[in-house]
C-alpha positions in Angstrom: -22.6 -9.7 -19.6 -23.5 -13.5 -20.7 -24.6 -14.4 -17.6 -26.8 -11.3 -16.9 -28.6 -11.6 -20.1 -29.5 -15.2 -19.4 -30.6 -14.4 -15.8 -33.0 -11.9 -17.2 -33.8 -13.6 -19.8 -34.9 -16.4 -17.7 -37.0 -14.0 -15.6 -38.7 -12.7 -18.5 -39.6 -16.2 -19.8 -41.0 -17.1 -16.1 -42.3 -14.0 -16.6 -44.6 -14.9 -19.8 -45.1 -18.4 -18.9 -47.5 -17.0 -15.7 -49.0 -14.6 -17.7 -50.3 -17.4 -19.9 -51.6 -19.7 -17.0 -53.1 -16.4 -15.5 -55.1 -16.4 -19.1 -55.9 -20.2 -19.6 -57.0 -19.9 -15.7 -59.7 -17.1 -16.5 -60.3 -18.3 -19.4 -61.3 -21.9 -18.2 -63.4 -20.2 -15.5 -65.2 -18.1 -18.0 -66.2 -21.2 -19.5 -67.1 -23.0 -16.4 -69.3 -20.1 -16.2 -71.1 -19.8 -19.4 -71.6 -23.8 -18.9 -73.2 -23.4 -15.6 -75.3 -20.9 -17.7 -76.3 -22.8 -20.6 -77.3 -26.0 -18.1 -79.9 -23.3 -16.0 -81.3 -22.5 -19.5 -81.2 -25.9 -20.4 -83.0 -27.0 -17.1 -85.5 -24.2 -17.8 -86.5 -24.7 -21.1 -87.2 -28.7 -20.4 -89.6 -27.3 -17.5 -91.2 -25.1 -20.6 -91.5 -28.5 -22.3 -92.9 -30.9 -19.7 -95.1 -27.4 -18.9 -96.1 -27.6 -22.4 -96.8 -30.9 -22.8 -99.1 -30.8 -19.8 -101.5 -28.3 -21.3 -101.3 -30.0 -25.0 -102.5 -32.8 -22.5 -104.7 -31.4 -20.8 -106.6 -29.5 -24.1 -106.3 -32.6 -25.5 -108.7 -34.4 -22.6 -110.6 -31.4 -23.2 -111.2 -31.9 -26.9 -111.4 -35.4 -26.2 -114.5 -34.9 -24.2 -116.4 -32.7 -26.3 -115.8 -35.0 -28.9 -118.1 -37.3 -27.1 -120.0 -35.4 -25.5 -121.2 -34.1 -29.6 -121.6 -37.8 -30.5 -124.3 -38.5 -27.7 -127.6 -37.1 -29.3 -128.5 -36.3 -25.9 -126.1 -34.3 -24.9 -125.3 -32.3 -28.0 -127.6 -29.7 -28.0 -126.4 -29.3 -24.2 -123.3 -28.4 -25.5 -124.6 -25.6 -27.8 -126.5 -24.1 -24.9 -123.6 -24.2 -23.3 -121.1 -22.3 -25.3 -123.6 -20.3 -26.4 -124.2 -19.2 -22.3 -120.5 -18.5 -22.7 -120.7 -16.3 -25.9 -123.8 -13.9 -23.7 -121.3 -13.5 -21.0 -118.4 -12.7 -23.5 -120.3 -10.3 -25.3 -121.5 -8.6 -22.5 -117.8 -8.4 -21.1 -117.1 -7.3 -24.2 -119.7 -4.2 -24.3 -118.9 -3.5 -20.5 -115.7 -3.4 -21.4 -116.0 -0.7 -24.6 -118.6 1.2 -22.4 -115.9 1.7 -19.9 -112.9 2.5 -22.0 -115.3 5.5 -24.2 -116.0 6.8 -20.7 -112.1 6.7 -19.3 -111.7 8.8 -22.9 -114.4 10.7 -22.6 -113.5 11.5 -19.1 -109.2 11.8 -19.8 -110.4 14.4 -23.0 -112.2 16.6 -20.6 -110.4 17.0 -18.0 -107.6 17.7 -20.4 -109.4 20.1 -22.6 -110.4 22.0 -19.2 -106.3 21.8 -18.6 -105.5 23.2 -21.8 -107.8 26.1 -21.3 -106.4 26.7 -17.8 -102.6 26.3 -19.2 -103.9 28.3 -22.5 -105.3 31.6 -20.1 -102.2 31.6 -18.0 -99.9 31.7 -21.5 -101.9 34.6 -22.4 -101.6 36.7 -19.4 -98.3 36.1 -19.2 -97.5 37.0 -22.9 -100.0 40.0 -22.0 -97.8 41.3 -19.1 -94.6 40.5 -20.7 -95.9 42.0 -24.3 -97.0 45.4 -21.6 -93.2 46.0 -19.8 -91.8 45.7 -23.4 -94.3 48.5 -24.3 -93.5 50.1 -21.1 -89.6 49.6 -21.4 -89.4 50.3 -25.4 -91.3 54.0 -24.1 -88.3 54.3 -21.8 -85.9 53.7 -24.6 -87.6 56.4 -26.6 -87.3 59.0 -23.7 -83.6 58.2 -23.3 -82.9 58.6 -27.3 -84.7 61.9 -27.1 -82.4 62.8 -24.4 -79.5 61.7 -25.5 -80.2 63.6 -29.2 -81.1 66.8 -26.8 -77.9 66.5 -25.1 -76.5 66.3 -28.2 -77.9 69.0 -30.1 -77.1 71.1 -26.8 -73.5 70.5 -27.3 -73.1 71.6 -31.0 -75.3 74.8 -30.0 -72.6 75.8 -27.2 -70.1 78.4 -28.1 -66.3 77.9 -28.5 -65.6 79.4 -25.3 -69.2 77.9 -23.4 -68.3 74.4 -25.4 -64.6 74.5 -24.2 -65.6 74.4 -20.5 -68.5 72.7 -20.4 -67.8 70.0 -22.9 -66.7 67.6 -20.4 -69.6 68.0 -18.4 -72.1 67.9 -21.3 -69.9 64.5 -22.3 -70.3 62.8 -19.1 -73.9 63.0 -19.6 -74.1 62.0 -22.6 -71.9 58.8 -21.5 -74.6 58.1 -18.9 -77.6 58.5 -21.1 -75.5 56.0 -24.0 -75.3 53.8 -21.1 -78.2 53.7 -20.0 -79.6 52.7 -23.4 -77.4 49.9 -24.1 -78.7 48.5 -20.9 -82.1 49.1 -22.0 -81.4 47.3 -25.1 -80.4 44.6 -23.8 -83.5 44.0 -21.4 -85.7 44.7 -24.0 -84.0 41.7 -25.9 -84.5 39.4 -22.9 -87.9 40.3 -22.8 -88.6 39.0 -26.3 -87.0 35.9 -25.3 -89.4 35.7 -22.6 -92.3 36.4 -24.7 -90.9 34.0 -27.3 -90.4 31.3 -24.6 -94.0 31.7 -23.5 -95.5 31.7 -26.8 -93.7 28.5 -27.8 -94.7 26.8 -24.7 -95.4 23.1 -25.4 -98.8 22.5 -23.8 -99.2 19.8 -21.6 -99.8 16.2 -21.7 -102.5 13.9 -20.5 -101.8 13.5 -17.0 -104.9 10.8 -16.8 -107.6 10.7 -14.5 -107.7 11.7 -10.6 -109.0 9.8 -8.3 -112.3 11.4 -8.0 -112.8 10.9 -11.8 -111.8 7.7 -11.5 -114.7 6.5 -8.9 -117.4 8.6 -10.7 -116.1 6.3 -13.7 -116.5 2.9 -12.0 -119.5 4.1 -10.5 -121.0 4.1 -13.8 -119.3 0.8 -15.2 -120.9 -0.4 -12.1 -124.1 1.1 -12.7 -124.0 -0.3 -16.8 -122.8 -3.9 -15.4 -126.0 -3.8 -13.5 -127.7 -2.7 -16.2 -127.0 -5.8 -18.5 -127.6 -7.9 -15.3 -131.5 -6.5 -15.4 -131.8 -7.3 -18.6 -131.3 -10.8 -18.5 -131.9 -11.5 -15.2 -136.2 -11.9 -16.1 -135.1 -15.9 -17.6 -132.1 -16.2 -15.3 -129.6 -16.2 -18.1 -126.9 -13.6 -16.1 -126.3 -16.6 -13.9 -126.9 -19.4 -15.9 -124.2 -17.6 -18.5 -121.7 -16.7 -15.3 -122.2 -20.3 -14.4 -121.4 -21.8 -18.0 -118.0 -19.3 -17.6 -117.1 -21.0 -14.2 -117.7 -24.4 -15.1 -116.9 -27.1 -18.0 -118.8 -28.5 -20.6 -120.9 -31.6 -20.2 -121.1 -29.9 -16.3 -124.4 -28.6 -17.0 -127.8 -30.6 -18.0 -129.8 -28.1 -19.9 -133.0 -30.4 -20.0 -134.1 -32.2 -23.1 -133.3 -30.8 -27.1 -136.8 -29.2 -26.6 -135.8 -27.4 -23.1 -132.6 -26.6 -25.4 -133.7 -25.3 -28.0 -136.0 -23.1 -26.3 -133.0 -21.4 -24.3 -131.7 -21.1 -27.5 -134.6 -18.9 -29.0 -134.8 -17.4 -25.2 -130.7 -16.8 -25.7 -131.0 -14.7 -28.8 -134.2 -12.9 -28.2 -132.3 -10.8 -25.2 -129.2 -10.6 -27.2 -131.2 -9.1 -30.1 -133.0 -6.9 -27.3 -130.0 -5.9 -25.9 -128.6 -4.3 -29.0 -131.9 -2.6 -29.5 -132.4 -1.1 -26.3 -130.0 1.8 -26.1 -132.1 4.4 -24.4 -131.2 4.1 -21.0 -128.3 7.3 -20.6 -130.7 9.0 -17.8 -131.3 5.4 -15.9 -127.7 4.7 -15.7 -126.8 8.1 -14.5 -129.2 8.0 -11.4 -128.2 4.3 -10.8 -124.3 5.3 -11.0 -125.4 8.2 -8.1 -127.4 5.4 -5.9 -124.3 3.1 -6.2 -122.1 6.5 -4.8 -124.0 7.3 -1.9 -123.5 4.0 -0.6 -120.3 3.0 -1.9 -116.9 3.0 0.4 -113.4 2.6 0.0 -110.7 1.1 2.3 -108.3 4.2 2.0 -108.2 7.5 0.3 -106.5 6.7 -2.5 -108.9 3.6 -3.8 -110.9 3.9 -6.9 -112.6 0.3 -6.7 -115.5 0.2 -3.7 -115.6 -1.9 -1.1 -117.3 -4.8 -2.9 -119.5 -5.4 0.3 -120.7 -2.0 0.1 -122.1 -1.9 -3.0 -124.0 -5.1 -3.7 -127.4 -3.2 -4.0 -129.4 -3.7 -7.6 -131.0 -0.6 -8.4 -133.7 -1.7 -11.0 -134.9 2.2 -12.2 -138.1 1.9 -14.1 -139.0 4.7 -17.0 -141.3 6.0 -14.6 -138.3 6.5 -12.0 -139.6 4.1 -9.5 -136.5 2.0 -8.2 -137.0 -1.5 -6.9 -134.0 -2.9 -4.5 -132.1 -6.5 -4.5 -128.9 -8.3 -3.5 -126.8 -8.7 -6.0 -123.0 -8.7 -5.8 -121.4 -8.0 -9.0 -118.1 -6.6 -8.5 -117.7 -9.7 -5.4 -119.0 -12.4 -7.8 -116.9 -10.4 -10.7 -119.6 -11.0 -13.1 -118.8 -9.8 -16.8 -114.9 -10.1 -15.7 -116.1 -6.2 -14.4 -112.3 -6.5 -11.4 -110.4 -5.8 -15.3 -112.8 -3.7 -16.3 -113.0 -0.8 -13.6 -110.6 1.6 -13.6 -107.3 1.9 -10.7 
């Protein structure tokens, strides 16, 4: 018995002892693992660094050259034209941009309102129909209690000897007609939870714009980017501010301070005219149908033209005489209009 016990008790042992290098084995490649992990992130987040340090570099050139671009005399009121150029094009973006978001809501509420009236008038004629077979079915009811107390009263009226040999009969009937109103009960209780289902309908969400909505809306951010295009094209300042967006400071050689400063005062007036001038709802909606009947798309599905098809300026007087130019504004993205337009 000795000897057994120490054979398998040596087993066991064996046993335990590969268990344990099984577990220091997994264990070791577990690590080897997570160390091949942490030396990727390491790897990465040293490319973050020397990818950081390039651009502190590089906006430190940057500042670097404005800073002596400010201390020439003859370049500093350059540099004011400049980033002022930049400031007409971001407010402009910036008032294409709310334009064409009010529109996408204005658009989205619409076409969901006329959804919720749809959804609304189906509700009610089904509630209507339903709210009609309950009338209908609780009429049948009625009819089958008045039966049933007929039946009834039948029966106590019979005789002894009449109700002994018709009692069955009379019983049988009865039955039927109890039956018949259990069933009824119990459609009439589905029907309410119809009715109750359709009245607690949750109405439906936004589902956003189709594409058809979406073009007539781009047709107009098209037709407004156009718009602020006209208005400072007269002194050239829609490209001279696109220009000042593509291109770095000390770039551009306004002229002398006195050429400067009157862009400056030529800069503001049109800003200050722009905010002014808001009556122009009719003029962008005939432009917006102009840029349509031109306008194509490569499939379908697109909302954004074909920006070769629609690089036609419409310049609409008050009168409604329209002038024609070239002028690509979605090609030559001007007011960043590619983010704008809706997709």
């Amino acid at each position: 018995m000795s000897s057994l016990t120490a054979i398998f008790g040596a087993t066991a042992d064996k046993s335990q002892d590969s268990d344990k290098m099984m577990n220091l084995y997994c264990n070791r490649a577990e690590l080897k693992k997570e160390f091949a992990g942490m030396r990727k992130e390491q790897f990465k987040l040293q490319d973050r660094i020397k990818q950081q340090e390039g651009a502190t570099a590089r906006l430190q050139q940057k500042l670097d050259h404005l800073e002596q671009l400010l201390i020439d005399p003859a370049w500093t009121r350059n540099v004011v034209v400049f980033y002022q150029l930049r400031g007409l094009a971001l407010r402009c973006q910036r008032k294409l941009a709310k334009f064409a978001e009010q529109l996408k809501q204005q658009r989205e509420q619409r076409q969901h309102n006329s959804l919720l009236v749809q959804w609304n008038e189906q509700r009610t004629r089904e509630s209507w129909d339903v709210e009609k077979e309950i009338d209908e079915h609780r009429e049948f009811i009625q009819q089958l209690q008045d039966q049933l107390q007929s039946e009834q009263q039948r029966l106590l009226s019979m005789s002894g000897f009449l109700k002994f040999f018709r009692r069955r009969s009379v019983t049988a009937v009865l039955d039927k007609v109890a039956a018949r109103i259990d069933e009824a009960a119990q459609n009439d209780l589905a029907l309410n939870l119809k009715l109750n289902e359709i009245k607690n309908r949750r109405p439906p969400e936004n589902q956003g714009l189709d594409v058809s909505t979406k073009r007539s809306v781009n047709f107009m951010i098209l037709s407004f980017a156009q718009q602020l295009l006209l208005h400072f094209a007269d002194d050239d300042l829609a490209a001279m501010a696109k220009e000042a967006g593509e291109k770095s400071v000390g770039a551009i050689n306004y002229g002398s301070p006195r050429e400067c400063d009157q862009l400056l005062t030529r800069i503001q007036k049109r800003l200050d005219a722009m905010e002014q001038n808001t009556d122009f709802a009719a003029i962008l909606q005939s432009r917006a149908k102009s840029i349509a009947e031109v306008a194509q798309f490569r499939t379908n599905t697109d909302t954004v033209p074909i920006a070769g098809t629609v690089t036609t300026l419409f310049d609409i007087g008050k009168d409604g005489a329209v002038r024609k130019s070239d002028n690509n504004i979605l090609g030559e993205n001007y007011w960043g209009i590619a983010k704008i337009l809706s997709r």
